[in-house]
C-alpha positions in Angstrom: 132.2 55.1 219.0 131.7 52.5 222.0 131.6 48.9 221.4 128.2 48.1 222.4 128.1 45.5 225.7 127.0 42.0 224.9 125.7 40.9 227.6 125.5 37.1 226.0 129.0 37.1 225.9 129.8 39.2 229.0 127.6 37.6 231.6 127.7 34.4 229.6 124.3 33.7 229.3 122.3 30.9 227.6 119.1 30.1 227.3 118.2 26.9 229.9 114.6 25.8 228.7 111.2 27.6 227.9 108.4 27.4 229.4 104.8 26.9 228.2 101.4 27.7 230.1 99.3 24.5 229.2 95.3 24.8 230.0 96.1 22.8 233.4 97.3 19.1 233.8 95.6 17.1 230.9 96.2 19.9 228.4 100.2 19.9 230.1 100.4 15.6 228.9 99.2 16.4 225.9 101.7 18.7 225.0 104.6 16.6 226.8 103.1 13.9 224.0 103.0 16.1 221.0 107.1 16.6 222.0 107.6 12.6 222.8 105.9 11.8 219.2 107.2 14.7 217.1 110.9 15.1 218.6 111.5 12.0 220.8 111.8 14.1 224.0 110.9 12.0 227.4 108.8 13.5 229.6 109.4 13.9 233.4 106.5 14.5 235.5 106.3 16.8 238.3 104.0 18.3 240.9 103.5 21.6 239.2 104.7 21.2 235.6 106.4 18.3 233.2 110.0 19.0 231.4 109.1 17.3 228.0 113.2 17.2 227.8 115.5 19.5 229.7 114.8 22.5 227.2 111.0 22.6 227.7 109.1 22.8 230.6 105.3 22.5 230.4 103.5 24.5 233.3 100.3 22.6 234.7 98.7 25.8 235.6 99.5 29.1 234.3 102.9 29.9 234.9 104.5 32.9 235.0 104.3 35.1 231.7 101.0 35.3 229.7 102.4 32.8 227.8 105.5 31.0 229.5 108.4 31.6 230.1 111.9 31.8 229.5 115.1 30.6 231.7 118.5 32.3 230.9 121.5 30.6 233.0 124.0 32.5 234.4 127.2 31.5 236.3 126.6 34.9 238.7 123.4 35.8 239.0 123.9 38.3 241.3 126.0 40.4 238.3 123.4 39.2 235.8 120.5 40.6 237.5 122.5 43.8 238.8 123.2 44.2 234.6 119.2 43.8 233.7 118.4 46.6 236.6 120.9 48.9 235.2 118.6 48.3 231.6 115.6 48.6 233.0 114.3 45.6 233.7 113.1 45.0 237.5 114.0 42.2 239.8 111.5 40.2 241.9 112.9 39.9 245.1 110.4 37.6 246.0 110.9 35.2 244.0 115.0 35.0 244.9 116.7 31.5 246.2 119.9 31.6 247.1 122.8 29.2 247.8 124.6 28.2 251.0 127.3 30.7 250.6 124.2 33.7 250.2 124.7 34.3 246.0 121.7 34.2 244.5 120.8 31.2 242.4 117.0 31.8 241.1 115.1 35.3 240.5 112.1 36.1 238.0 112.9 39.4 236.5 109.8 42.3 236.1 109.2 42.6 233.2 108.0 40.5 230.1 109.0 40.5 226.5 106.7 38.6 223.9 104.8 37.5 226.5 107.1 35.5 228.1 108.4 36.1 231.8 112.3 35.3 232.2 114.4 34.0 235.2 117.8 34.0 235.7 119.3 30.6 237.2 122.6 29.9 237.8 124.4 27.0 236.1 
């Protein structure tokens, strides 16, 4: 029998942060202070979300996914998302950023599982 592919290992993916849909901005601090008073995390405030601590980000307005979502860091994100086509899952071209050299760093995959959306960003 085949050894099953692990992608984890094989692509060498981990999980960056999560994120979480907050009911817009005031709903977003209050969250970012349940995570500073319960787990000592320190906020940083952006234009469209705050990062309660580098492993969650708390979106403003809804975010992607119904309800966050999820980014897995890659080294090559071009093999990473040419793996998760070959499984099925989609790739939003759209939402694609790429670095100097033309590899892409940033794209939102098509598909959601548990109701979270997931990007691939390289690391």
């Amino acid at each position: 029998m085949a050894e099953e592919f692990n992608s984890v290992e094989e692509l060498d993916l981990c999980v960056l942060h999560i994120g979480i849909n907050a009911d817009g901005e005031e709903d977003a601090k209050r969250i970012a202070e349940e995570f500073r008073t319960l787990m000592g995390f320190i906020p940083k405030f952006g234009n469209s979300s705050i990062f309660a601590s580098p492993l969650v980000e708390i979106m403003k307005k809804d975010g992607p996914g119904e309800k966050g979502h999820i980014a897995i860091g890659a080294h090559d994100v071009n093999k990473a998302a040419e793996y998760f086509k070959s499984t099925g899952m989609g790739v939003k071209m759209d939402t694609a950023t790429y670095n100097e050299d033309g590899s892409m760093k940033f794209v939102y995959l098509d598909k959601e599982i548990a109701g979270f959306a997931i990007h691939l960003k390289q690391y």
